[in-house]
MARBAZA-55646 format. One record per residue: residue number from 0; residue in one letter; chain; x, y, z of N, C-alpha, C, O, CB in turn. Coordinates in Angstrom, 3 decimals. Atoms other than C-alpha are relative to their C-alpha. Glycine has a CB too. Layout:
NUM; A; A; X; Y; Z; X; Y; Z; X; Y; Z; X; Y; Z; X; Y; Z .
...
This chain:
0; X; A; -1.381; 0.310; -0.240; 10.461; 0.232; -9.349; 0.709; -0.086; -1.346; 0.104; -0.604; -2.284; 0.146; -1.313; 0.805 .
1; X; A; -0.311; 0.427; 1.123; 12.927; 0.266; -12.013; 0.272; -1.422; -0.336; 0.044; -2.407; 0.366; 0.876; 0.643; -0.267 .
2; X; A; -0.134; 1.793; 0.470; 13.835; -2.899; -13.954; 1.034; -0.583; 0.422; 1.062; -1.811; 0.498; 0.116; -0.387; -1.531 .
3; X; A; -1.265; 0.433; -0.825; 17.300; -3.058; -12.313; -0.087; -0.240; 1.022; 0.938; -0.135; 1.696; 0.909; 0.680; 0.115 .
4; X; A; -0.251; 0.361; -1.444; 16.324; -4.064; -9.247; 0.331; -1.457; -0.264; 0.059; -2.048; -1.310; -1.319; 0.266; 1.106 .
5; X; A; -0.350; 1.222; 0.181; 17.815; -7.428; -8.300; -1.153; -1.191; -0.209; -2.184; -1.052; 0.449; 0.800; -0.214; 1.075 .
6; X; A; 1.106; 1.047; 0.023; 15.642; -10.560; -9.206; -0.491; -0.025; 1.594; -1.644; 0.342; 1.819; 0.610; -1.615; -0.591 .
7; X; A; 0.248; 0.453; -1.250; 15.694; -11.434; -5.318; -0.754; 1.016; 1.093; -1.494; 0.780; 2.048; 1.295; -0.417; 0.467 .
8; X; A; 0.787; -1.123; -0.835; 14.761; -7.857; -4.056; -1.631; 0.102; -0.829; -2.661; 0.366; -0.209; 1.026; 1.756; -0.098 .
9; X; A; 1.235; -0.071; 0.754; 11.935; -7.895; -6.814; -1.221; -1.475; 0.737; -2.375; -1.393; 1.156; 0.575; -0.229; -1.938 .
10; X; A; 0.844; 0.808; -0.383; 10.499; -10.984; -5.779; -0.557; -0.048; 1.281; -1.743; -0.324; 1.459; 0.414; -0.938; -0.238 .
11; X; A; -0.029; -0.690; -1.456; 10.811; -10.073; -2.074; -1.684; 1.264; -0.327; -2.809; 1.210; 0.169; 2.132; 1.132; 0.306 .
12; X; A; 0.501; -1.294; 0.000; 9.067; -6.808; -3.139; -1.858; -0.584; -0.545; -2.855; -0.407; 0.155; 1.131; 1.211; -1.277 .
13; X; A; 0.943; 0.751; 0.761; 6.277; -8.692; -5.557; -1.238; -0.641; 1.149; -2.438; -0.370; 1.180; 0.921; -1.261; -0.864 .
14; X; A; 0.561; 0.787; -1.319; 5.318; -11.102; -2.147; -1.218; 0.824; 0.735; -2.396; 0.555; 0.971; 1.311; -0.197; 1.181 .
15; X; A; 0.775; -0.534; -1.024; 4.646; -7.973; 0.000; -0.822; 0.327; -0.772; -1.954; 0.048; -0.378; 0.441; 0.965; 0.890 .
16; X; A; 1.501; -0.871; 0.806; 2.369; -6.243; -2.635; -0.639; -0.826; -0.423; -1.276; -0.261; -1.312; 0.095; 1.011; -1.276 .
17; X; A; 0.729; 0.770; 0.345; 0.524; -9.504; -3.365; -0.593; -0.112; 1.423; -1.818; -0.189; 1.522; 0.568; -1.101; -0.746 .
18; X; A; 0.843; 0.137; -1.591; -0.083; -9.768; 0.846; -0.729; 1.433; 0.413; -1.592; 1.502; 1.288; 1.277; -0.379; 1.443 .
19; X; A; 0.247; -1.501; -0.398; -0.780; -6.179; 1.214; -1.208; 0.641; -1.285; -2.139; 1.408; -1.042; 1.785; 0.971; -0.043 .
20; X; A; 1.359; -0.369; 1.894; -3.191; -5.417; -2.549; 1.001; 1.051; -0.634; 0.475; 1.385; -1.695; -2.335; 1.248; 0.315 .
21; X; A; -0.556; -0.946; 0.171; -0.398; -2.721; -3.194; 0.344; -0.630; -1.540; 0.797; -1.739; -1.823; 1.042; 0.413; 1.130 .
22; X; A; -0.181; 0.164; 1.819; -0.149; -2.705; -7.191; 2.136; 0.201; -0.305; 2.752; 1.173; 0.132; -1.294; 2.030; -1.094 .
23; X; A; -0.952; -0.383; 1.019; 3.490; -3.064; -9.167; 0.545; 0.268; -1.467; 0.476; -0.498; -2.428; 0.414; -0.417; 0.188 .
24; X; A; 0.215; -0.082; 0.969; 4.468; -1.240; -11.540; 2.180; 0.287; -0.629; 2.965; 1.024; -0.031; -1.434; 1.202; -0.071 .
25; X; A; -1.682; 0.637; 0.902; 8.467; -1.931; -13.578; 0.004; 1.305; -1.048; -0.949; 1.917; -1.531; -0.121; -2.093; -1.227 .
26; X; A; -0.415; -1.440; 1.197; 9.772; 0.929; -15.925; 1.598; 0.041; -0.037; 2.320; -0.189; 0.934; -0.625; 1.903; 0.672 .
27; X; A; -1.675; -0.362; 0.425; 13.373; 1.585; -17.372; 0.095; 1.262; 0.134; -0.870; 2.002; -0.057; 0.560; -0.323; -1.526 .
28; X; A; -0.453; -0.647; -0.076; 15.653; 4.122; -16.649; 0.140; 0.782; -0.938; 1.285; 1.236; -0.937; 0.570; -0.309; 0.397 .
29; X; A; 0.120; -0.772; 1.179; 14.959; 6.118; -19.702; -0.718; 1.325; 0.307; -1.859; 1.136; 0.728; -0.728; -0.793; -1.066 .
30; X; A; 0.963; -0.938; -0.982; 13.548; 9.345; -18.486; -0.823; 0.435; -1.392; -2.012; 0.686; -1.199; 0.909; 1.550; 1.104 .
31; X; A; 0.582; -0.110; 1.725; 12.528; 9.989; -22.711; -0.788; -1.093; -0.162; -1.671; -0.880; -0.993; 1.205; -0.084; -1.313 .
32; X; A; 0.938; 1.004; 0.276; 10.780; 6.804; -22.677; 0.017; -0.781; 1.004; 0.801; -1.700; 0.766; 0.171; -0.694; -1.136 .
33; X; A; -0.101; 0.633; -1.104; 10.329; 5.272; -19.354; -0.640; -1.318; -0.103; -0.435; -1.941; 0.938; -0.482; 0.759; 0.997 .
34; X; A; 0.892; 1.079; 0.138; 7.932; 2.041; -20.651; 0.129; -0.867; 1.253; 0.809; -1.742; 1.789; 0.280; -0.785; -1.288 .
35; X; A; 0.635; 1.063; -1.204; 6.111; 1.073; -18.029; -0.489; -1.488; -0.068; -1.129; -1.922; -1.026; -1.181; 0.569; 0.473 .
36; X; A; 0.781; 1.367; -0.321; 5.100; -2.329; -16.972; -0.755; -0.419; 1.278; -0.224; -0.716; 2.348; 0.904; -0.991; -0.098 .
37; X; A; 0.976; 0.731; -1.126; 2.035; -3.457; -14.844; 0.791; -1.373; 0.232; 1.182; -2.226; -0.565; -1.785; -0.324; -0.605 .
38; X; A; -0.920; 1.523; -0.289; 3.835; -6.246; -12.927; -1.015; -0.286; 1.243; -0.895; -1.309; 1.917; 2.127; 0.126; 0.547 .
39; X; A; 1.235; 1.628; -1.406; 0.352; -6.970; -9.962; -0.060; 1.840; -0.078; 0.644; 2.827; 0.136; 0.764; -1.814; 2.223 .
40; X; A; 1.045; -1.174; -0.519; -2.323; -4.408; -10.053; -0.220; 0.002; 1.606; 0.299; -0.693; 2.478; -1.572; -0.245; -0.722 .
41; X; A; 0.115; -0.382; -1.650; -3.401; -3.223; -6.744; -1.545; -0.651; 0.286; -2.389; -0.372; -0.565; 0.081; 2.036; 0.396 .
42; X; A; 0.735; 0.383; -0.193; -6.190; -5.277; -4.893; -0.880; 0.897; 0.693; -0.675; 2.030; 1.127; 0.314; -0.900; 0.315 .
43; X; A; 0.956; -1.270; -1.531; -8.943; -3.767; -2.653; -0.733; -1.276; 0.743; -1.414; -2.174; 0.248; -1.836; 1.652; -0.786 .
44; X; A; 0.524; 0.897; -1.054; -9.805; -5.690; 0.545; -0.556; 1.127; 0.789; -0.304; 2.332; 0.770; 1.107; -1.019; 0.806 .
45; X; A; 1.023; -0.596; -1.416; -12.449; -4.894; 3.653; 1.181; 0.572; 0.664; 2.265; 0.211; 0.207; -0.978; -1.341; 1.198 .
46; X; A; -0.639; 0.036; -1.159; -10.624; -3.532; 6.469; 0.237; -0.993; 0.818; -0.548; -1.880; 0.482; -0.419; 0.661; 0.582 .
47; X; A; -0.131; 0.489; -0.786; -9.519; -5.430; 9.096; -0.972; 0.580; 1.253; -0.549; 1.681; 1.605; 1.223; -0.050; 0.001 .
48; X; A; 0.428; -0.531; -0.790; -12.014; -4.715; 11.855; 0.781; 0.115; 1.391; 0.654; 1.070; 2.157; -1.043; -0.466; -0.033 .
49; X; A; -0.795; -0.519; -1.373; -9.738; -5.019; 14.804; 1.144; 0.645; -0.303; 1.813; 0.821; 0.715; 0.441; -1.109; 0.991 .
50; X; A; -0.944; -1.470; 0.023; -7.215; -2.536; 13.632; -0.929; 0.764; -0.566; -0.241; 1.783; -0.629; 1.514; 0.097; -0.922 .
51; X; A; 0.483; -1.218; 0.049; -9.811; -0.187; 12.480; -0.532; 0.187; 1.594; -0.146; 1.271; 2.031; -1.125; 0.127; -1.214 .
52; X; A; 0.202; -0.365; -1.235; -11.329; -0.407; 16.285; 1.205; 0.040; 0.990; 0.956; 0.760; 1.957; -0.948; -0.799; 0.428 .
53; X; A; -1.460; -0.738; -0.139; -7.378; -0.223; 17.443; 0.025; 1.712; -0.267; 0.157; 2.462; 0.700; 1.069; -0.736; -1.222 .
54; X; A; 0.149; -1.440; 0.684; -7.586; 3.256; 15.647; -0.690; 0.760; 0.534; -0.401; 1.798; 1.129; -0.463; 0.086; -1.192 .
55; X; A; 1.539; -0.844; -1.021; -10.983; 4.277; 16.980; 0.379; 0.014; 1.058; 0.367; 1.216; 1.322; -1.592; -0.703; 0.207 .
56; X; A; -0.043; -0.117; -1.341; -10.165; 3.835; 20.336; 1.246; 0.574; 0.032; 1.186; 1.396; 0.946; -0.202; -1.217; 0.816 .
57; X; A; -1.213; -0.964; -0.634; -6.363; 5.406; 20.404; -0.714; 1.463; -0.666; -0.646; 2.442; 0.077; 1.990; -0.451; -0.715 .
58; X; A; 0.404; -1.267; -0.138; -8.080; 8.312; 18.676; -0.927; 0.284; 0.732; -1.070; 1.505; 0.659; -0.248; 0.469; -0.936 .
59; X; A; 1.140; -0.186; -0.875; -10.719; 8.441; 20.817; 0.369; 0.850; 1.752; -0.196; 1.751; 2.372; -0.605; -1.706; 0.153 .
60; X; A; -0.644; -0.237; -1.065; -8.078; 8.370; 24.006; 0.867; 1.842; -0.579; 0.712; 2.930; -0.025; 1.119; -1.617; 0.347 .
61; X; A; 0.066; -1.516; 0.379; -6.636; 11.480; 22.109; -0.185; 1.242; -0.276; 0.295; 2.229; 0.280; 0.033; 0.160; -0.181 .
62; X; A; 0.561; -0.714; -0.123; -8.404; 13.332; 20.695; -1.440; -0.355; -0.795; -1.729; -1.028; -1.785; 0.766; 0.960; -0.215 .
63; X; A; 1.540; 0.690; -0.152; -12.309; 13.300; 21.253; -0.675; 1.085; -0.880; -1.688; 0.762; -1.500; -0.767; -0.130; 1.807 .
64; X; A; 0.102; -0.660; 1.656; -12.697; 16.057; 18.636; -0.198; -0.427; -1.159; -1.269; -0.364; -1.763; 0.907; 0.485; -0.415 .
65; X; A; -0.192; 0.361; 1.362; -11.631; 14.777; 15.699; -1.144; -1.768; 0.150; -1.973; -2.197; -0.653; 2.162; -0.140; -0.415 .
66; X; A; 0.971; 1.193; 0.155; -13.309; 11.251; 16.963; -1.402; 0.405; -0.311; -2.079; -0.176; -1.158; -0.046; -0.847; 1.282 .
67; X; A; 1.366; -0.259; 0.049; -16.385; 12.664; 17.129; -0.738; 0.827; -1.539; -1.899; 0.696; -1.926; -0.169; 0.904; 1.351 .
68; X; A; 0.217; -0.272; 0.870; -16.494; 14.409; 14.220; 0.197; -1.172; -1.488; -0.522; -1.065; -2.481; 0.600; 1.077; 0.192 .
69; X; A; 0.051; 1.114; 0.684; -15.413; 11.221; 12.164; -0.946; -1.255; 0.277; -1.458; -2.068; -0.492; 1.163; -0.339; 0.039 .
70; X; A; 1.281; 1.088; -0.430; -17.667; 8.980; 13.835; -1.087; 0.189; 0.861; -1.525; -0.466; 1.807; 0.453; -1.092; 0.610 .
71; X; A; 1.585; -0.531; -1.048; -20.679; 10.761; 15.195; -1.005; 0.695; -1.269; -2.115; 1.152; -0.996; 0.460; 1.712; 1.612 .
């Protein structure tokens, strides 16, 4: 995001990518020197197992192709 975003949308923004692992990263409008800033690396969590078996089963009701070839 650039650095002009408002404090209130940034912090807003900051929240979800701390609940979600999604990394931020801050840079100026300089397209010659854009200096970036790491502002929340990106986490890595497990899946959630009941939305990955959500998933499995609507593709499954779809199509039994592609299920089967991803999980067989």
């Amino acid at each position: 995001m650039p650095r002009t975003i408002a404090t209130e949308d940034r912090d807003r923004l900051e929240a979800l990518c701390m609940l979600f692992g999604v990394g931020l990263v801050l840079f100026t409008l300089n397209p010659q020197q854009p200096d970036f800033t790491i502002r929340m690396r990106a986490q890595r969590f497990p899946p959630d197992m009941y939305f990955v078996n959500e998933f499995a089963d609507g593709l499954h009701r779809l199509d039994k192709d592609t299920f089967n070839r991803l999980f067989q």
